[in-house]
LOLUMGU-598232 format. One record per residue: residue number from 0; chain; x negated, y negated, z of N, C-alpha, C in turn. Coordinates in Angstrom, 3 decimals. Layout:
<nodes>
seq NUM&mol A&nc1 X&nc2 Y&nc3 Z&cac1 X&cac2 Y&cac3 Z&cc1 X&cc2 Y&cc3 Z
...
</nodes>
This chain:
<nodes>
seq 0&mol A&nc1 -73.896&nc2 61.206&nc3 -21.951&cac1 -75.243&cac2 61.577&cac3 -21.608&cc1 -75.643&cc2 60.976&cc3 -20.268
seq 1&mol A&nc1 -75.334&nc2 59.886&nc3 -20.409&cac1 -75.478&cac2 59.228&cac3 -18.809&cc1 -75.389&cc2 60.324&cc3 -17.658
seq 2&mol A&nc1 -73.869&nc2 60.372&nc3 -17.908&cac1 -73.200&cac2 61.651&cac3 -17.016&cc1 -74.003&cc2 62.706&cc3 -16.412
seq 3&mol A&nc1 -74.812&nc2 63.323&nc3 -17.630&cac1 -75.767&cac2 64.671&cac3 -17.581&cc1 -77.066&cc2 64.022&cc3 -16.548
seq 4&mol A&nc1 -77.027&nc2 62.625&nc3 -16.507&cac1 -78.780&cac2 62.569&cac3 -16.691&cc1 -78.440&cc2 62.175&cc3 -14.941
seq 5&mol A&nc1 -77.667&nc2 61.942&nc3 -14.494&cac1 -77.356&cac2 61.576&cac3 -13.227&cc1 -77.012&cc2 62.499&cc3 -12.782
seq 6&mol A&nc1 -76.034&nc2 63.996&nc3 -12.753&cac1 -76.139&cac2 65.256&cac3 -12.290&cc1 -77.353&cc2 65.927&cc3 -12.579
seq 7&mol A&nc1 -78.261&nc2 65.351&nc3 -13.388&cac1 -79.389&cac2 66.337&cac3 -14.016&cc1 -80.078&cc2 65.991&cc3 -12.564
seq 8&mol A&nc1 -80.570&nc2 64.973&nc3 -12.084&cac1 -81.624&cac2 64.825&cac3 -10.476&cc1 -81.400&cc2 65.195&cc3 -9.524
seq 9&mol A&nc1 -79.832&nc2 65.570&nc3 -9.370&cac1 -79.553&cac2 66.313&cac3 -8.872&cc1 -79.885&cc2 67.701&cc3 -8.706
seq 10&mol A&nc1 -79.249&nc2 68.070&nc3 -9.267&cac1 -79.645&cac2 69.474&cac3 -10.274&cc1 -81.121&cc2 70.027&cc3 -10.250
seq 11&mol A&nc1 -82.089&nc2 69.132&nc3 -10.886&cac1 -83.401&cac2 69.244&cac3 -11.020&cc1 -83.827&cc2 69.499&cc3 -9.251
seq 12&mol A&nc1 -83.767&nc2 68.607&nc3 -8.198&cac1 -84.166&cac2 68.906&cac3 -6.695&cc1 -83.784&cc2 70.015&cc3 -6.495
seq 13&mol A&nc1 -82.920&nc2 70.757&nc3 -6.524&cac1 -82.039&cac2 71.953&cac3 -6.013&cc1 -82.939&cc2 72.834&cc3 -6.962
seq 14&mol A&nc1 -83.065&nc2 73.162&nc3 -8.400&cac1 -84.062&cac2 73.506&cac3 -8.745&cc1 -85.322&cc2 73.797&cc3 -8.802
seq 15&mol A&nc1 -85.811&nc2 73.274&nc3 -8.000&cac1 -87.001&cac2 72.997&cac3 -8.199&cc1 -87.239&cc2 73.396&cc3 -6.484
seq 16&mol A&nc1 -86.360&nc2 73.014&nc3 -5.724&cac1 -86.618&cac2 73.920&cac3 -4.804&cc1 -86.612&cc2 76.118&cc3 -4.047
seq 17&mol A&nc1 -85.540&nc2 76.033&nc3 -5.608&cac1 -85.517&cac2 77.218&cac3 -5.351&cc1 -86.777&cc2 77.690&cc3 -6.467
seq 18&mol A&nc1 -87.705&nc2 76.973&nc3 -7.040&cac1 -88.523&cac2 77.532&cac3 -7.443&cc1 -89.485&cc2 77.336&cc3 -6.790
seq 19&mol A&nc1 -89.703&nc2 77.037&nc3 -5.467&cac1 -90.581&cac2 76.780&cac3 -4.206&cc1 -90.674&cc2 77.928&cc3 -3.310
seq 20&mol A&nc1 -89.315&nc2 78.339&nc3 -3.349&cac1 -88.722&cac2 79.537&cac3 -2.341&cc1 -88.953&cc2 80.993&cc3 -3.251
seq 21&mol A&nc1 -88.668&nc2 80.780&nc3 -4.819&cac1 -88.824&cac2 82.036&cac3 -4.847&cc1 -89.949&cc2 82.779&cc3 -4.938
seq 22&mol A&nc1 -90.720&nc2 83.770&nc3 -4.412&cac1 -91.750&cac2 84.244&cac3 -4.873&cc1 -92.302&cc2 84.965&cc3 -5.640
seq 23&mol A&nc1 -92.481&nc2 84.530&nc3 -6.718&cac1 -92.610&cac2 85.025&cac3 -8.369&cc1 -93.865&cc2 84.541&cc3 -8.484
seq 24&mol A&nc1 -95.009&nc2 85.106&nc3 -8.743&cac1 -96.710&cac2 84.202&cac3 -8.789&cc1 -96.308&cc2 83.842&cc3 -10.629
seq 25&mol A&nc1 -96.839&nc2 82.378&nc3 -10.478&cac1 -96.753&cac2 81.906&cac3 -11.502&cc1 -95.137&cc2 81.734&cc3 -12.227
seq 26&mol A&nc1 -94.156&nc2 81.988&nc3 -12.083&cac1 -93.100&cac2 81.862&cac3 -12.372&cc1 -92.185&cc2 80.577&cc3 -12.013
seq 27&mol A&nc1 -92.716&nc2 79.641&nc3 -11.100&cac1 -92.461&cac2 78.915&cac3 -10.541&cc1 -91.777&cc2 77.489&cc3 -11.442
seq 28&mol A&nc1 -92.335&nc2 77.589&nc3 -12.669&cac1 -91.870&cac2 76.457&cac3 -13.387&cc1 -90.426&cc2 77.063&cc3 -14.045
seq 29&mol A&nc1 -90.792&nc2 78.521&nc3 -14.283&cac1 -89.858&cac2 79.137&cac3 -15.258&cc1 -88.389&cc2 79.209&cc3 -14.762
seq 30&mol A&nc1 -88.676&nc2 79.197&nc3 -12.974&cac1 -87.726&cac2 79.686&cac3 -12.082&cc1 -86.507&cc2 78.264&cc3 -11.761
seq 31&mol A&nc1 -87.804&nc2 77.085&nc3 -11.692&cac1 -86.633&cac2 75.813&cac3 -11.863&cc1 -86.129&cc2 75.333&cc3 -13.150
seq 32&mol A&nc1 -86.482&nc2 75.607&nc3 -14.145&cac1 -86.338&cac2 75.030&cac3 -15.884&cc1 -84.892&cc2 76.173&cc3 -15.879
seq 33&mol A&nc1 -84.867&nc2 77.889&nc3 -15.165&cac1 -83.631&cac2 78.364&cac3 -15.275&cc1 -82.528&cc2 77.726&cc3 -14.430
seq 34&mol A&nc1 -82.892&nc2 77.120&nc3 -13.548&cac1 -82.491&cac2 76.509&cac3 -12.127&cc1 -81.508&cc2 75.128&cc3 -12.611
seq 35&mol A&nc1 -82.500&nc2 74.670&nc3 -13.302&cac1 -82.173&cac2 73.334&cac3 -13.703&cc1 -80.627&cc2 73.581&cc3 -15.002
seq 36&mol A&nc1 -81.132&nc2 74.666&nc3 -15.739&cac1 -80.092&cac2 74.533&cac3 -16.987&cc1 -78.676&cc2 74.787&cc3 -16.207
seq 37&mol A&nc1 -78.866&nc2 75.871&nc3 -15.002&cac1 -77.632&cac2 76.760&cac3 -15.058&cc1 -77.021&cc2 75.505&cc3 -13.657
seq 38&mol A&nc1 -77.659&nc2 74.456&nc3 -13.134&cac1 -76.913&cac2 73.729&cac3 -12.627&cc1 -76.486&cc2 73.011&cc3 -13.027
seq 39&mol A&nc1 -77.085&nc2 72.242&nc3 -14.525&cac1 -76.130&cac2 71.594&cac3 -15.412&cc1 -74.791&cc2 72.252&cc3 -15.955
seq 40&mol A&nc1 -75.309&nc2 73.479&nc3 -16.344&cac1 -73.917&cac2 73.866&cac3 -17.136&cc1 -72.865&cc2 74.286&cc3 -15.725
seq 41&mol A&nc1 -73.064&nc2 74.464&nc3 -14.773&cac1 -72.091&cac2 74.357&cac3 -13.510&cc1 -71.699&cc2 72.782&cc3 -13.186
seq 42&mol A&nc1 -72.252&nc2 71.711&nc3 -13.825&cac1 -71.620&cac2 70.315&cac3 -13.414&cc1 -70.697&cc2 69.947&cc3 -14.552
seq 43&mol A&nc1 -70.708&nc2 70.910&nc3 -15.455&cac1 -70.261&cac2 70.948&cac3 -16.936&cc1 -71.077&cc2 70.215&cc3 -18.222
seq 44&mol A&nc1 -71.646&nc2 70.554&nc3 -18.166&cac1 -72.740&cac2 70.271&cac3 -19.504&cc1 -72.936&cc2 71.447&cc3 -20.059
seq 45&mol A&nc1 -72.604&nc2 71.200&nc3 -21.715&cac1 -72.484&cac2 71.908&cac3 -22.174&cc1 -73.846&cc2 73.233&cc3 -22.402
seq 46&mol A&nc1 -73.677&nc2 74.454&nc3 -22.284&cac1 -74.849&cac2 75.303&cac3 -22.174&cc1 -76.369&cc2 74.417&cc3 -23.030
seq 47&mol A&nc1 -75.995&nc2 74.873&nc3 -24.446&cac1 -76.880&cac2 74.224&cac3 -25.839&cc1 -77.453&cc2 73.207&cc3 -25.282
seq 48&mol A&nc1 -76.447&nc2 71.835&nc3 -24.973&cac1 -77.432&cac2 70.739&cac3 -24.125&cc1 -78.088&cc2 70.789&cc3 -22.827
seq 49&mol A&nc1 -78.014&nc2 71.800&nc3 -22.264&cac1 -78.363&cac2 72.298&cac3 -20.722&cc1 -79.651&cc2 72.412&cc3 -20.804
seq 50&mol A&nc1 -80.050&nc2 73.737&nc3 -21.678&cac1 -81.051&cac2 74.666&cac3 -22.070&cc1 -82.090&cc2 73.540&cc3 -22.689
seq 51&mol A&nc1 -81.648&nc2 72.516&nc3 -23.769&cac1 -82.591&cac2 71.692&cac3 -24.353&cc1 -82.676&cc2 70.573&cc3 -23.370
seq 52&mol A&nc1 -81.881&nc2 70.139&nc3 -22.720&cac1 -82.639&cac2 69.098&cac3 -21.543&cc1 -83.863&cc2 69.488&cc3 -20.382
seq 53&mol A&nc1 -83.218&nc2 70.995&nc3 -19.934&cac1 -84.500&cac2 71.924&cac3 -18.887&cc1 -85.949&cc2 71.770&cc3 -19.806
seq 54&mol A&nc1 -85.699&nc2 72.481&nc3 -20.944&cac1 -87.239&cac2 72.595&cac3 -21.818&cc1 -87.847&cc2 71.061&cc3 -21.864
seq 55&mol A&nc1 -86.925&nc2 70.404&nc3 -22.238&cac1 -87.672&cac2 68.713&cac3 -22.698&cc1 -88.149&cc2 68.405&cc3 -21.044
seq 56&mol A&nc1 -87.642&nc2 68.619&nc3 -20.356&cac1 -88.159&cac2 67.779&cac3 -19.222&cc1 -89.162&cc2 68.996&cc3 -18.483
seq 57&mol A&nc1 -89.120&nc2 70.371&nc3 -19.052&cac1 -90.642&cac2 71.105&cac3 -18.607&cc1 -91.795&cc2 70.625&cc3 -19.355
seq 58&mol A&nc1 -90.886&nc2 70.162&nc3 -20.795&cac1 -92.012&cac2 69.499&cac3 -21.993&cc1 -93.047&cc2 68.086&cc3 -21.180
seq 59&mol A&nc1 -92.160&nc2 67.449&nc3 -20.324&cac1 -92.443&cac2 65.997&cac3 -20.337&cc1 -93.334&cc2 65.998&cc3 -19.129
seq 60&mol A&nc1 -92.596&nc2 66.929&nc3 -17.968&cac1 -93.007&cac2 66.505&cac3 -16.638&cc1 -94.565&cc2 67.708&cc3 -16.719
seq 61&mol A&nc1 -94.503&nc2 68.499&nc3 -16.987&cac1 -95.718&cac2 69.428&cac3 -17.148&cc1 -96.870&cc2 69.283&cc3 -18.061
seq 62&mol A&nc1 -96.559&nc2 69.103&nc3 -19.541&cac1 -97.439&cac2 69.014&cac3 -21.144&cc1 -97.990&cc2 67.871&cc3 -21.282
seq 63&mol A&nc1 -96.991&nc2 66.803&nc3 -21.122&cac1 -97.482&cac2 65.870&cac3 -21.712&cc1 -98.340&cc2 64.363&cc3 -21.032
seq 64&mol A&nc1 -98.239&nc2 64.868&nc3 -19.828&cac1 -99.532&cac2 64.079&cac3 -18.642&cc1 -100.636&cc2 65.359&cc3 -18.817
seq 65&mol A&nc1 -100.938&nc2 66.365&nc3 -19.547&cac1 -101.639&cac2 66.779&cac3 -19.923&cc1 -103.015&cc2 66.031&cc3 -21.278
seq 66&mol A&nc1 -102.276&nc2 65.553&nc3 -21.818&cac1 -103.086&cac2 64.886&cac3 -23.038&cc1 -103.415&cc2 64.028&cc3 -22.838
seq 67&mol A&nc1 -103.498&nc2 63.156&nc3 -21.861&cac1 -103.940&cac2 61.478&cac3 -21.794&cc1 -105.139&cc2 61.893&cc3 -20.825
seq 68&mol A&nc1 -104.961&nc2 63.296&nc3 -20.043&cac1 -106.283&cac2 63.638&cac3 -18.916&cc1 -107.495&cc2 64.116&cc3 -19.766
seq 69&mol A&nc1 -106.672&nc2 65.376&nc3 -20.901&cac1 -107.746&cac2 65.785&cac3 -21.760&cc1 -108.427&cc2 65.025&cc3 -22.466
seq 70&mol A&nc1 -107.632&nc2 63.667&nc3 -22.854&cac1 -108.753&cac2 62.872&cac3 -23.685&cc1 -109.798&cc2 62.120&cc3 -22.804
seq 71&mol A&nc1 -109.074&nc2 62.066&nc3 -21.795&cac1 -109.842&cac2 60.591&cac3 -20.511&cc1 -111.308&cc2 61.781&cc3 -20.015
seq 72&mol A&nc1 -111.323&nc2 63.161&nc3 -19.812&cac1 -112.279&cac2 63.701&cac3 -19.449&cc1 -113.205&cc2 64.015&cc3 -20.963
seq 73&mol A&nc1 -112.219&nc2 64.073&nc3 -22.047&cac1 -113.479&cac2 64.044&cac3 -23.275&cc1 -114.318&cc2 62.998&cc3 -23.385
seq 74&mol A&nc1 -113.871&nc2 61.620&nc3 -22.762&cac1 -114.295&cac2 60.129&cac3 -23.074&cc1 -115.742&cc2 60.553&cc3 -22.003
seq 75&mol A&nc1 -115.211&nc2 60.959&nc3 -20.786&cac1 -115.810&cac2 61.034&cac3 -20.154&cc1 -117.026&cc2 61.881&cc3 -19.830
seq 76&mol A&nc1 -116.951&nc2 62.781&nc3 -20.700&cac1 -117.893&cac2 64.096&cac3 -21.016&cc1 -118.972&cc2 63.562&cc3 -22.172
seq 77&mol A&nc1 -118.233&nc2 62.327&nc3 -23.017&cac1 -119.011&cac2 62.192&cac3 -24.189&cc1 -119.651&cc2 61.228&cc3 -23.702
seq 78&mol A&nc1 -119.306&nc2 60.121&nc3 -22.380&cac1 -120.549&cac2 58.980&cac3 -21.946&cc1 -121.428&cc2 59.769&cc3 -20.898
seq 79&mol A&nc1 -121.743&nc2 61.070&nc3 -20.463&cac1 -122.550&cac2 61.771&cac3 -19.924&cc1 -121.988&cc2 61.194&cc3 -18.254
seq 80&mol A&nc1 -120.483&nc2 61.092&nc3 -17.824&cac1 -120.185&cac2 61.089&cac3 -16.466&cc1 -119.600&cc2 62.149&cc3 -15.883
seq 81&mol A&nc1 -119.650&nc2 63.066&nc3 -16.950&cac1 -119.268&cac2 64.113&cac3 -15.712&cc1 -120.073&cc2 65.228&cc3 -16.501
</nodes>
């Protein structure tokens, strides 16, 4: 796993740039998460683990700094600051 997670940053930049370049409105996450799997499974990682590392890390880097904002602006909605 090591292995994967050190070709994966790799992988992920190169990704993530061609989801910069391509012009797809709104597709942009979809375009590096495909980006990301199919350069793992070209460093040899296996497809199955490819596909579930792209999603977990669209899960992590996108969703889930989502929930700590939604609560911090509910806190903040409920002491009348915003």
């Amino acid at each position: 796993m090591l292995y994967a997670a050190g070709n994966g940053a790799r992988a992920e930049n190169k990704s993530r740039a061609l989801g910069a370049i391509v012009p797809i409105a709104g597709a942009g996450a979809a375009v590096s998460t495909i980006g990301l799997s199919g350069a793992l499974v070209a460093v040899g990682v296996d497809k199955n683990v490819a596909v579930a590392t792209a999603l977990t890390n669209q899960l992590v880097v996108t969703y889930l700094p989502a929930i700590p904002g939604w609560l911090a602006t509910r806190d903040l909605i409920g002491r009348d600051y915003l």
